[in-house]
DRENBA-788416 format. One record per residue: z, x, y of N, C-alpha, C in turn; residue in three letters. Coordinates in steps of 0.001 Angstrom, whole numbers, padded with zeros to 6 digits, always signed. Layout:
<pts>
ZXYZXYZXYALA ...
</pts>
This chain:
<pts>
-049343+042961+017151-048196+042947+018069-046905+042843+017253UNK -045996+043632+017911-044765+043504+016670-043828+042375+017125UNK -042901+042144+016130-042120+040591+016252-041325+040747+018027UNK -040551+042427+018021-039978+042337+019037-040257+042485+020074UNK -041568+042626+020423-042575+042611+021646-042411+041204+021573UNK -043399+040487+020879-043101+039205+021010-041997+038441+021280UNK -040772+038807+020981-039448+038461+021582-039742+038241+022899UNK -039853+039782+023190-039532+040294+024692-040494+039365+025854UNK -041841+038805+025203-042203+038131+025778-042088+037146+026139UNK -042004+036413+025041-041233+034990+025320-040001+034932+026367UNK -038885+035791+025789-037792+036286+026900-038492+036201+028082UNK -038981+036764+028530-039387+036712+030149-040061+035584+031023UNK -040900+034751+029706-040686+033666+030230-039939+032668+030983UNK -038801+033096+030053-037623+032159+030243-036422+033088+030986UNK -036794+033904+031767-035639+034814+032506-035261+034300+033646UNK -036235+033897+034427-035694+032975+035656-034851+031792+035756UNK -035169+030981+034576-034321+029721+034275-032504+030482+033889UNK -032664+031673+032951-031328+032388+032721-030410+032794+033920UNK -031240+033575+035129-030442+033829+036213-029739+032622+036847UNK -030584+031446+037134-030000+030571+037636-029128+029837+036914UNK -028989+029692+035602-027848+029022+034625-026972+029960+034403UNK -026780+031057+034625-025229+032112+034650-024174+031913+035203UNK -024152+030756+036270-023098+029971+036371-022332+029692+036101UNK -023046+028991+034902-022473+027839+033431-021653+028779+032616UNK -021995+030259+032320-021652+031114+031652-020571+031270+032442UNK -019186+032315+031360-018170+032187+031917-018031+033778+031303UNK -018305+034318+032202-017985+036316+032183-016403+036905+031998UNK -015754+035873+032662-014121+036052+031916-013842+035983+030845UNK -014700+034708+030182-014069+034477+029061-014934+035226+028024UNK -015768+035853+028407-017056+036862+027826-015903+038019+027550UNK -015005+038747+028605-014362+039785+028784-013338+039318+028010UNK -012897+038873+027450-011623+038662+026163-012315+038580+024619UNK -013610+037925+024819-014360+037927+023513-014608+039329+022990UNK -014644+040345+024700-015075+041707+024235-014380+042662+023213UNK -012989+042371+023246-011761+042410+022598-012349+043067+020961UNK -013059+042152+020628-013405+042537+019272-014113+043481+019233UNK -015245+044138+020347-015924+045341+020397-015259+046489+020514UNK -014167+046448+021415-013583+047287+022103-013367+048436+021311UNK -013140+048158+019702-012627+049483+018583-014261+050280+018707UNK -015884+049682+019259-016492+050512+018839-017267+051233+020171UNK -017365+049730+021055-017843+050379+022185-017171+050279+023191UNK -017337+050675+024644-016844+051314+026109-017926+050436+026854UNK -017418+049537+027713-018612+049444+028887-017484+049469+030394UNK -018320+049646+031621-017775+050053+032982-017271+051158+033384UNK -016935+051378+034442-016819+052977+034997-016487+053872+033900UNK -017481+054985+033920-016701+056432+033052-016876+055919+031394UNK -017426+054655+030998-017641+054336+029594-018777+055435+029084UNK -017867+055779+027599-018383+057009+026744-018784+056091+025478UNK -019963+056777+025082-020392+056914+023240-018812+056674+022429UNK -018613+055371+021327-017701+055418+020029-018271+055687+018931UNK -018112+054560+018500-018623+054781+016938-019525+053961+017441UNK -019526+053063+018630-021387+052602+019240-021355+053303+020383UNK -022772+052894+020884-023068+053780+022058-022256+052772+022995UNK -022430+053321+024288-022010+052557+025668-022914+051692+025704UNK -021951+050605+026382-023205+049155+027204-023314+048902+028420UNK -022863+050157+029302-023554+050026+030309-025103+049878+030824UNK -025478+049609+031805-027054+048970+031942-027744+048484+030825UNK -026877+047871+029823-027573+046672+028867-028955+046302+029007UNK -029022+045427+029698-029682+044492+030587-031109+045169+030817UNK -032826+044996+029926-033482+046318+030390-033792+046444+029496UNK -032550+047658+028899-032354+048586+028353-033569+048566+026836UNK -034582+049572+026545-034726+050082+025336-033715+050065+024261UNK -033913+048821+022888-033064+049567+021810-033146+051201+021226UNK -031805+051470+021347-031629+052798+020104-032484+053864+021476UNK -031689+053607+023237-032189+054871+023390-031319+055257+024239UNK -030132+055459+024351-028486+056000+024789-028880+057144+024590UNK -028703+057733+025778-028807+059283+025264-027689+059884+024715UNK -027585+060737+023490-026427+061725+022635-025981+060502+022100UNK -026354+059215+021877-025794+058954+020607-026865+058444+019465UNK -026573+058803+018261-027403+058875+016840-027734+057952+016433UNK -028795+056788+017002-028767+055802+016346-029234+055885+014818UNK -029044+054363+013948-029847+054165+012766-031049+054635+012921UNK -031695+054809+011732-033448+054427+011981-034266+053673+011951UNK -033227+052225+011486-033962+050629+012079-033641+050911+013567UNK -032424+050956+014487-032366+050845+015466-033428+051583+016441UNK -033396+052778+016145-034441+053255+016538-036003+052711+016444UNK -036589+052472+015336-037488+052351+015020-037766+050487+016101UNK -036787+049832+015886-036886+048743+017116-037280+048949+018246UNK -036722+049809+018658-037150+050423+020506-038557+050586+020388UNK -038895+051582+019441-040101+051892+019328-041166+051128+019235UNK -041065+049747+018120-041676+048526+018612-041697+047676+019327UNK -041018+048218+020474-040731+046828+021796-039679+046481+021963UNK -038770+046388+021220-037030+045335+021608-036104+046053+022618UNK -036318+045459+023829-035949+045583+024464-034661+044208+025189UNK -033498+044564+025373-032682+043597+025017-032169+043386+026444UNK -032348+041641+026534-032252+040865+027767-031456+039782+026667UNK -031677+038700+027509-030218+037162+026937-031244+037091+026171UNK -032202+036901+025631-033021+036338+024053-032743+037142+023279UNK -032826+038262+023559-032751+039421+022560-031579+039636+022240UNK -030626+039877+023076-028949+039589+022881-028851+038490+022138UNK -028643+037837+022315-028411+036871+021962-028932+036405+020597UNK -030027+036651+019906-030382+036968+018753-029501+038036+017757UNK -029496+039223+018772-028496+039958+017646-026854+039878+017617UNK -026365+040062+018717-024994+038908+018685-025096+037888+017426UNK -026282+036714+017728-025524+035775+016591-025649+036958+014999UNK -026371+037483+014757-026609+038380+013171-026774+039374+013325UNK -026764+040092+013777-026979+041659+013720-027705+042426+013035UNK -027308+042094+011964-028254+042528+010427-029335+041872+009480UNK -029190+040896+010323-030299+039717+010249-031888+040200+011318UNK -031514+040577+012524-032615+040857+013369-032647+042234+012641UNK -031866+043544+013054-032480+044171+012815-031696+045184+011334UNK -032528+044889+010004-032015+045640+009235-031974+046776+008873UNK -030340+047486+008521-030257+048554+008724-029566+049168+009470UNK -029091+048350+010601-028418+048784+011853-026494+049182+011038UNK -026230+050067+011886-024806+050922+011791-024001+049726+012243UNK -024417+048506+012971-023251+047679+013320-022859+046894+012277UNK -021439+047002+011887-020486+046317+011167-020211+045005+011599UNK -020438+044829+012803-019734+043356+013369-020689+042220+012762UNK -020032+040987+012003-020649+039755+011334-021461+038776+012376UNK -021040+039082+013100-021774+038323+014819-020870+036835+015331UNK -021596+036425+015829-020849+035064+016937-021704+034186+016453UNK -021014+033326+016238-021478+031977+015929-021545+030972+016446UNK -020635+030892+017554-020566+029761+018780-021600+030254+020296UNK -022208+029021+020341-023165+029054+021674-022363+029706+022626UNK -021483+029253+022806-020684+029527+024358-020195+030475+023978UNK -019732+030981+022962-018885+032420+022531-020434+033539+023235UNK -021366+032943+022595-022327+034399+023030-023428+034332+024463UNK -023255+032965+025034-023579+033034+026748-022408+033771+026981UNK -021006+033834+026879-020218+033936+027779-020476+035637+027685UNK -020066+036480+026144-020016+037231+025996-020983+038224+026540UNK -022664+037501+026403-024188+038007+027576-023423+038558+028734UNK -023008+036993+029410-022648+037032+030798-021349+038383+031496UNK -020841+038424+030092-019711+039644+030821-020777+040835+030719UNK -021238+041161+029475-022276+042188+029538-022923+042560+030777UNK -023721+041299+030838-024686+041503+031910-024254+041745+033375UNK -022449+041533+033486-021968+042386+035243-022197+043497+034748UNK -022405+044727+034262-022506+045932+034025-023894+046453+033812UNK -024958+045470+034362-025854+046235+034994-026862+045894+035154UNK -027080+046983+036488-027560+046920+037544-028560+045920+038069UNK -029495+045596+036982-030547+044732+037397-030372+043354+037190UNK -029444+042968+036547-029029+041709+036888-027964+041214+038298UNK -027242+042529+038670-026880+042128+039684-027389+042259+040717UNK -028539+042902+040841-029718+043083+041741-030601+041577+042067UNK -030720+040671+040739-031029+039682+040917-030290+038392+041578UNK -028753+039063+041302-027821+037664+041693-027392+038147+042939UNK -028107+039556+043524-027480+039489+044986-028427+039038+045833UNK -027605+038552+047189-028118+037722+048236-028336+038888+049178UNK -029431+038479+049884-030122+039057+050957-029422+040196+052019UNK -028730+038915+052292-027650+039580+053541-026798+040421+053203UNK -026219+040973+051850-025662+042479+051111-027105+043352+051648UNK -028192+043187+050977-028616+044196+051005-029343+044485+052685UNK -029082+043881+053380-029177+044131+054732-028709+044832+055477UNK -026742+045349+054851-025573+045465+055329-025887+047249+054418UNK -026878+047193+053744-026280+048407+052971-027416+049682+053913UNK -027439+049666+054854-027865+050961+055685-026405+051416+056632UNK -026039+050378+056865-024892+050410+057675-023580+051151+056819UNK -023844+050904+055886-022992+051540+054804-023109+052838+054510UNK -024107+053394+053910-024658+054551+054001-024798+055318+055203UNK -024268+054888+056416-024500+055442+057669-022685+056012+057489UNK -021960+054906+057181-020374+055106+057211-020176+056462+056285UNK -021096+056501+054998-020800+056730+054126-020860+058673+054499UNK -022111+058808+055380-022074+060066+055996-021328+060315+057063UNK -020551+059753+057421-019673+060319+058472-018427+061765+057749UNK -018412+062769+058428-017648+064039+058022-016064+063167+057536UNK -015487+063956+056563-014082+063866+056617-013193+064372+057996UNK -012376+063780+057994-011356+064627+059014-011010+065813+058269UNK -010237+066474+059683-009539+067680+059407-008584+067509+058212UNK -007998+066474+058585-006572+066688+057924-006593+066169+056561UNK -007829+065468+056202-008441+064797+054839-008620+066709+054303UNK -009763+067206+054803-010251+068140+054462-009157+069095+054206UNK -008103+069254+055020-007276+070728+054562-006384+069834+053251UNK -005448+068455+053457-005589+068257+052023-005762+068287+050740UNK -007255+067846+051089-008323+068341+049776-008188+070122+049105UNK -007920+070922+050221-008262+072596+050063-006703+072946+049231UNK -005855+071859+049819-004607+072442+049028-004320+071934+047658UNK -004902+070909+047761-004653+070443+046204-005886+071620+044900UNK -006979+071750+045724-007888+072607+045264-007181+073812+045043UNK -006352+074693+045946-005774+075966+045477-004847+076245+044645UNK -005314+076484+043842-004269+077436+042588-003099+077713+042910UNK -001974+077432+042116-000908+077647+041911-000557+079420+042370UNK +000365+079954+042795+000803+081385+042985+001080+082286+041288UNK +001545+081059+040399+002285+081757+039372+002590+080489+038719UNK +002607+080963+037204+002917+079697+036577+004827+079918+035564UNK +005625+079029+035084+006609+079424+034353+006187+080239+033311UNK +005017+080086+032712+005127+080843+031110+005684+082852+031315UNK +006203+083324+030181+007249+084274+030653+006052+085553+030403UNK +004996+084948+029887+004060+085893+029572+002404+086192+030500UNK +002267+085364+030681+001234+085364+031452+001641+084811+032538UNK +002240+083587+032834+002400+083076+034294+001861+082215+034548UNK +001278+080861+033369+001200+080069+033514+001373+078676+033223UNK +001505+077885+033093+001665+076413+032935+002785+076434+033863UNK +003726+075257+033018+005497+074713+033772+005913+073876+032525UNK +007038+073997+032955+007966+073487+031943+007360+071814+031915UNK +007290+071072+031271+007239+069716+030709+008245+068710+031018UNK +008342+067817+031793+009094+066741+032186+009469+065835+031318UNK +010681+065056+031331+011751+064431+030591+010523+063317+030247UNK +009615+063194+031198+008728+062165+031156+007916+062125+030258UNK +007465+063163+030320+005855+063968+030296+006565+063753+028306UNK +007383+064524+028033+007960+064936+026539+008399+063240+026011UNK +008432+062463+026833+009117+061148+025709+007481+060850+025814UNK +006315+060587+025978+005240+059942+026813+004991+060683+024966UNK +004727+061601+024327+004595+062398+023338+005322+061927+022325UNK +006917+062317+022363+007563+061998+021440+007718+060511+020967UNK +006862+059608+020081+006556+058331+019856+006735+058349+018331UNK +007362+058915+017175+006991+059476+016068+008021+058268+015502UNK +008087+057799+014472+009049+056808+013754+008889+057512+012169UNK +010730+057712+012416+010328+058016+010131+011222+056822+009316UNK +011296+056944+008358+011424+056159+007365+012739+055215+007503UNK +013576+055818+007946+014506+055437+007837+015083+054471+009110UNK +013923+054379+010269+013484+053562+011925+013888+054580+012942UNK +014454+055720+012878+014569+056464+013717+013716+056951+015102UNK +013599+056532+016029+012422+056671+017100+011684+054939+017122UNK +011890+054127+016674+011623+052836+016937+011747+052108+018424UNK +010985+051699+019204+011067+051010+020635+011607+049781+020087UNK +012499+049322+021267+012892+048084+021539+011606+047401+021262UNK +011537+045858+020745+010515+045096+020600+010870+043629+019629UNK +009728+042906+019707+009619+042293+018993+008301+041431+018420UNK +007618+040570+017374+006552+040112+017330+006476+039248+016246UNK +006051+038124+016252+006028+036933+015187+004566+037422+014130UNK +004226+036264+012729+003049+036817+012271+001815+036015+013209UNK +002354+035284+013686+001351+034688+014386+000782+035097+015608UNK +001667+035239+016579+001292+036239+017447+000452+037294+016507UNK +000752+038053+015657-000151+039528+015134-001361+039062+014813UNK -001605+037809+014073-002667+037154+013863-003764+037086+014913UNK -003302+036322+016167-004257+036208+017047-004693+037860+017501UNK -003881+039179+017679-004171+040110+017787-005020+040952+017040UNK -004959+040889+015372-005579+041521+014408-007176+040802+014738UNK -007347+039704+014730-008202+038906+015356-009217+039352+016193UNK -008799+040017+017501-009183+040268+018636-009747+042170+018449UNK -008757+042664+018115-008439+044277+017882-008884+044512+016529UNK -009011+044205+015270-009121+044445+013987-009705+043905+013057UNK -010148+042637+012999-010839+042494+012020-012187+042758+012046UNK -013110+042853+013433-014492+043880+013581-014142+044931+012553UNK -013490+045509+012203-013566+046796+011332-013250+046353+009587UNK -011723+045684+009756-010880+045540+008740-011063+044276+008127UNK -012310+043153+008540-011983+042072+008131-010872+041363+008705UNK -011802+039554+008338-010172+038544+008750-009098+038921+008334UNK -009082+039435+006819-007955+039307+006121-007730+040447+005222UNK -007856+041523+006219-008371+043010+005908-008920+043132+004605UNK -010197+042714+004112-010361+043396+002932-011553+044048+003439UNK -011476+044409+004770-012361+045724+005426-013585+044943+005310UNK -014658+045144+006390-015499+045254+006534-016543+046659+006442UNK -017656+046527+005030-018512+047723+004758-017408+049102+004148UNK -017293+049939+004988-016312+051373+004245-015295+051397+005194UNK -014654+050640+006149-014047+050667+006779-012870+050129+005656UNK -011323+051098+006002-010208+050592+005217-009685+049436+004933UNK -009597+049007+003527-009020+047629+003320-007791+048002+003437UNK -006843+046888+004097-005384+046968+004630-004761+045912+003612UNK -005255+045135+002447-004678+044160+002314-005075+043978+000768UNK -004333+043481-000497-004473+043628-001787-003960+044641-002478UNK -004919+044372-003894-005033+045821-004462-003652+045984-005539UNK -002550+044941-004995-001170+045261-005884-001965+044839-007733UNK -001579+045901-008334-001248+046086-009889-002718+046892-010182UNK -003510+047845-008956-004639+048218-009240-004161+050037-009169UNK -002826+050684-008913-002896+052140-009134-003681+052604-010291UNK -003233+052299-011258-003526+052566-012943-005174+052310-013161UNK -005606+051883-012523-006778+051948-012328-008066+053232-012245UNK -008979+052921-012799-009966+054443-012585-010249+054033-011208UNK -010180+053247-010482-010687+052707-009101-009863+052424-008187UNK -008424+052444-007908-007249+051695-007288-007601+051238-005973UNK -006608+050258-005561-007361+050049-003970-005540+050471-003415UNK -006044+051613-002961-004634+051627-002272-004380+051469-000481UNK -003359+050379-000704-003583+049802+000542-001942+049515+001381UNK -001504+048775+002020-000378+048735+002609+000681+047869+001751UNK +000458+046753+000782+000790+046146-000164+000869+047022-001489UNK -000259+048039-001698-000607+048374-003365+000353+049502-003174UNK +000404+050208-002281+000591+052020-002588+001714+052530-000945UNK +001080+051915+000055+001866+052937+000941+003845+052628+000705UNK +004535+053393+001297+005867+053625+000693+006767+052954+001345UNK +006205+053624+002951+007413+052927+004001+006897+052213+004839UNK +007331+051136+005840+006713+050385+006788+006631+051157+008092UNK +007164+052223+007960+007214+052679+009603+006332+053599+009535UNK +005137+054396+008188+004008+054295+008661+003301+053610+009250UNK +003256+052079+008789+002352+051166+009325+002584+051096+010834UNK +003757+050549+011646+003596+050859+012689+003748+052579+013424UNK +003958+053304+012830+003896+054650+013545+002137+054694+013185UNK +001734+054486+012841-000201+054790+012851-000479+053925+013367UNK -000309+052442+013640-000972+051603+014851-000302+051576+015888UNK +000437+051847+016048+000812+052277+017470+000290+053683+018204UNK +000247+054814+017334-000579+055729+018150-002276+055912+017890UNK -002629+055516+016965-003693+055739+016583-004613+054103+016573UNK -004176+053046+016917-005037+052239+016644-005162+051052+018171UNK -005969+050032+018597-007117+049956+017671-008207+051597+017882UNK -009008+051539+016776-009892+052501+017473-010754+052619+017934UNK -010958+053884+018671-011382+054122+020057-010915+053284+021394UNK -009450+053106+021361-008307+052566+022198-007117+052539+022127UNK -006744+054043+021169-005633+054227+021228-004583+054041+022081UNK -003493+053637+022019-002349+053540+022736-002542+052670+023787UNK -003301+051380+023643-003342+050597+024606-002721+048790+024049UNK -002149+049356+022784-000851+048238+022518+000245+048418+023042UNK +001158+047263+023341+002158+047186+023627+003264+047278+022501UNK +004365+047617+022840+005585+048005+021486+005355+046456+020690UNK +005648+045928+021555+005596+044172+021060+004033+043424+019875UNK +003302+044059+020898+002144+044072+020300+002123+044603+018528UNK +002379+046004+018538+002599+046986+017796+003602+045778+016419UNK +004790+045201+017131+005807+044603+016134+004964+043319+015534UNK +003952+042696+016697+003042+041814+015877+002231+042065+014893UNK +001668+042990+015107+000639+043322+013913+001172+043651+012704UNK +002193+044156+012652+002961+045105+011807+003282+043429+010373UNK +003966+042548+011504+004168+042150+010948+002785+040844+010075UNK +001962+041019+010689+000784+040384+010535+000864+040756+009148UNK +000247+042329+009090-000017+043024+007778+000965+042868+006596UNK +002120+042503+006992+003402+041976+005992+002667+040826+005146UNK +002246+040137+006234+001721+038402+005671+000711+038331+004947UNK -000154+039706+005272-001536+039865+004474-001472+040101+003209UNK +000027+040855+002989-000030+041274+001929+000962+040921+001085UNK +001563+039417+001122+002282+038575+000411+004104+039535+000531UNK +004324+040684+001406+005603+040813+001582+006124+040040+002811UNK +005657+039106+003221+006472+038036+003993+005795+037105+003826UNK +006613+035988+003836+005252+034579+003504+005522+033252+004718UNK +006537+033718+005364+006584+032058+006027+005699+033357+007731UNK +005121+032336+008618+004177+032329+009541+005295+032584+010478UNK +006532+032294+010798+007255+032269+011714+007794+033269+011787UNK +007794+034184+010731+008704+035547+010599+008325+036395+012025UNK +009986+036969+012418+009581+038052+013662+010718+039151+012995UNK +009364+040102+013193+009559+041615+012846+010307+042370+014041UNK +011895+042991+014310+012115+043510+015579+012797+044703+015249UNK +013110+046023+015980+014106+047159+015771+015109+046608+014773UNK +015638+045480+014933+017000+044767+014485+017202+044673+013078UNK +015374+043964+012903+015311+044009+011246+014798+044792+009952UNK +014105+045852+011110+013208+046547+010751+013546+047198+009267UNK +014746+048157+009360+014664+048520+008508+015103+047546+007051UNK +015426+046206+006830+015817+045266+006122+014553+045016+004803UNK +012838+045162+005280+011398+045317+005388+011517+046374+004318UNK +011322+046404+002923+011002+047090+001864+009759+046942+001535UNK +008408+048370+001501+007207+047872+000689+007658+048265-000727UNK +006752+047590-001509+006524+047389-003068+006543+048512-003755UNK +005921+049583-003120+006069+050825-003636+006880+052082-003365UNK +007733+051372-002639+008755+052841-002474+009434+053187-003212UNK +009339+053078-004691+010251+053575-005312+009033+054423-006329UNK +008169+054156-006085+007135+054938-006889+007062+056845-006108UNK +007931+057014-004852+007568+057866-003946+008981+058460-004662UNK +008544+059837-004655+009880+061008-004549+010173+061937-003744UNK +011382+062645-003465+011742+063462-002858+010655+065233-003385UNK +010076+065695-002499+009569+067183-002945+011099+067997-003439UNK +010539+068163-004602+011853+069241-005326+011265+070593-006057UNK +009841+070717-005433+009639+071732-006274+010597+073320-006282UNK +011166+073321-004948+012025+074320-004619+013244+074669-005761UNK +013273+073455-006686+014405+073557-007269+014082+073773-008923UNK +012748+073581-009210+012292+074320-010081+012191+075445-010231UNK +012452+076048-011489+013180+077214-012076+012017+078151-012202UNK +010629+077994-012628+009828+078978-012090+009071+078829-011145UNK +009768+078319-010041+008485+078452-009037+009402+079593-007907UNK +008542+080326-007523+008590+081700-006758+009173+081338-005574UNK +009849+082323-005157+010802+081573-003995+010396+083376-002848UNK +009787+082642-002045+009236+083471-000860+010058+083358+000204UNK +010463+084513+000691+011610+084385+002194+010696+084483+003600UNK +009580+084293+003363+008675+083789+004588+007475+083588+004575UNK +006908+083157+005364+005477+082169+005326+004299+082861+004617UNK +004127+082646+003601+002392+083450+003468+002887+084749+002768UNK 
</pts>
């Protein structure tokens, strides 16, 4: 019999005593812990495959058998011997990950606090189905013919012609060539235009302490990047590395090598955390920014707040190592009057 059959058994022993102590568990505070997943996986309505699969219907569920996404071949090879993951089994790999099963693609170091990983189960486990099948009461599922009776009743007319007009195609579109799309709204074009260069140009109103960024990098970033970004596995170190260019190995990082600071926030603001792009706030965005200052010994007191105001004041270490492109002004290089 393999170890994770045996898990699974024991688990079920003890499944009835779990439903009734979920109480105790606190699924809110499960849903902020999730925070740290969020760069890899998606759970609840419309949740897609990241760099992990979805966790919807958890609860059940066969390891390593999401359909279209690639697991390891420990992960896999788990399913195959039984591990099937309920609160024992969770809860085992939560606390180590790479401890239960070695080999696995997950980067995350795990949870270490009891209540950090009931709570975290407990948010899991609203997302599916068969646990809430267990925690529902009678009298729901009594009510649900009556529902399904509502549920077939026809649309109205006026629902239905509605529906037919939003369904019909446009007559003609602005484009001058074919006739389709429309011009782009004042809205639609700033919603896009988010770009910051060197000099703070395109910068949002904002502001953010290192501490505030702290508790954020925390929540959003160090699953990938480490506490104190020196990355977790091949994921980018954000932090060190100063006097390592010259190096056969350099670590080039936001301290060692990058030039200007308004990369740093023009790439976490549109591009990060990931697989949740653009779901920081400007403020947010000015916390982290300045977090990464602290990581990397260009700000040192904890109280510092990074805002539009001061922004450009914020010199990295290496901008003077960066030059202007002048090859144009070199004397043999070929000078072409159009592309290609």
């Amino acid at each position: 019999m393999s170890r994770f059959l045996e898990i699974g058994i024991a688990a079920a022993a003890t499944l009835l005593i779990a439903v009734q102590s979920a109480g105790a568990q606190d699924a809110a505070a499960g849903e902020k812990l999730f925070a740290k997943c969020k760069a890899c996986h998606a759970v609840g309505e419309g949740a897609k495959n990241r760099v992990g699969p979805h966790l919807n219907e958890l609860m059940g569920r066969t390891a390593g058998t999401v359909e279209s996404y690639r697991y390891s071949k420990a992960m896999a090879k788990a399913g195959e011997e039984g591990l099937v993951w309920n609160d024992e089994t969770l809860k085992a790999y939560l606390a180590s990950p790479k401890a239960m099963v070695k080999g696995t693609k997950m980067a995350f170091a795990g949870l270490k606090d009891e209540g950090d990983l009931a709570n975290m189960i407990a948010y899991l486990s609203t997302f599916s189905t068969a646990q809430e099948s267990a925690d529902e009461p009678a009298g729901e599922e009594a009510a649900a013919p009556e529902e399904a009776a509502a549920a077939d009743v026809p649309a109205a007319p006026e629902a239905a012609a509605e529906a037919a007009a939003v369904a019909e195609p446009a007559a003609g579109g602005a484009g001058a060539h074919f006739k389709l799309g429309r011009p782009a709204t004042e809205e639609e074009i700033a919603a896009w235009d988010i770009d910051v260069r060197a000099d703070g140009l395109g910068l949002p109103d904002g502001r953010g302490t290192v501490a505030q960024g702290e508790v954020l990098f925390d929540e959003n970033c160090a699953s990938c990047h480490g506490d104190f970004g020196e990355a977790v596995g091949r994921w980018p170190v954000l932090a060190g590395g100063q006097g390592t260019l010259s190096d056969d190995r350099p670590v080039k990082t936001i301290g060692s090598y990058w030039p200007y600071l308004s990369t740093v926030f023009d790439y976490t603001r549109r591009a990060m955390p990931f697989g949740n792009a653009r779901s920081l706030s400007d403020d947010d965005v000015y916390a982290l920014t300045a977090y990464l200052l602290y990581l990397n010994d260009i700000v040192t007191d904890e109280e510092f707040e990074l805002s539009k105001a001061n922004f450009e004041s914020v010199r990295l270490p290496n901008e003077a190592n960066f030059i202007d492109d002048d090859r144009n002004a070199e004397r043999n290089m070929p000078i072409r009057r159009s592309p290609a």
